[in-house]
N, C-alpha and C positions, 0 to 999 in steps of 0.2 A: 657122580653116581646119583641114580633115581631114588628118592626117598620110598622106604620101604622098611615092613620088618624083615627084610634081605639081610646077613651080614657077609659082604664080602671082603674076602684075605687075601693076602699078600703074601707069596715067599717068595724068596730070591736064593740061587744056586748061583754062587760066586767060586770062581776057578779062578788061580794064579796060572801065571808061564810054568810051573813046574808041576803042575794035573793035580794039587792039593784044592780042597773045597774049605769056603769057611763057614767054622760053625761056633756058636757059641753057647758057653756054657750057663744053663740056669741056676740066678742069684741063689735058692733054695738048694742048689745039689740036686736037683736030679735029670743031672745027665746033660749031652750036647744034643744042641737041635740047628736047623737051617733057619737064619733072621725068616722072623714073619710075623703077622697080625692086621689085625682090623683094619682096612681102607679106612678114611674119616671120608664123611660124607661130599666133601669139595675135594677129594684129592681121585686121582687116574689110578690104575691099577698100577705102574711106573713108578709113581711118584709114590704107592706107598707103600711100596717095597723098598724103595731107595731110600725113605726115613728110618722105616724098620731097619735096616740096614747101620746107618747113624745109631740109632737109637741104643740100637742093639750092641753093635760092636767098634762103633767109631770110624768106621770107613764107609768112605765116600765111594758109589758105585753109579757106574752108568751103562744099560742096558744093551749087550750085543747081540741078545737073540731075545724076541718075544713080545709082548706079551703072550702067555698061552692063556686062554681063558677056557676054565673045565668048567662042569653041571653036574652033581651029582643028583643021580635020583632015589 
């Protein structure tokens, strides 16, 4: 990623064989969310959602549709 004060994110929408999504739950309690957070500046949009992923809930994912890259204005 180009250095910038850009901060681009990561989430990942993980689906099992039986149409469940994973989410997980934030360590403070408030509430489930889809793994996601900050790219680090050396990593692909892929690769940092696939840490957040680890990070976040322990499993190991690998990409079957995507990346989508949005622009908000």
């Amino acid at each position: 990623m180009p250095a910038s004060n850009t901060w681009y994110i990561a989430l990942a929408v993980i689906r099992d064989q039986y149409g469940r999504f994973l989410l997980v739950n934030e360590k403070k309690d408030r509430g489930w969310y889809l793994p996601a957070g900050r790219v680090d500046p050396h990593e692909t949009l892929v690769d940092g959602a696939k840490r957040e992923c680890v990070e976040e809930s322990g499993i190991e994912v690998e990409p079957v549709y995507g990346p989508e890259e949005l622009e908000a204005s």
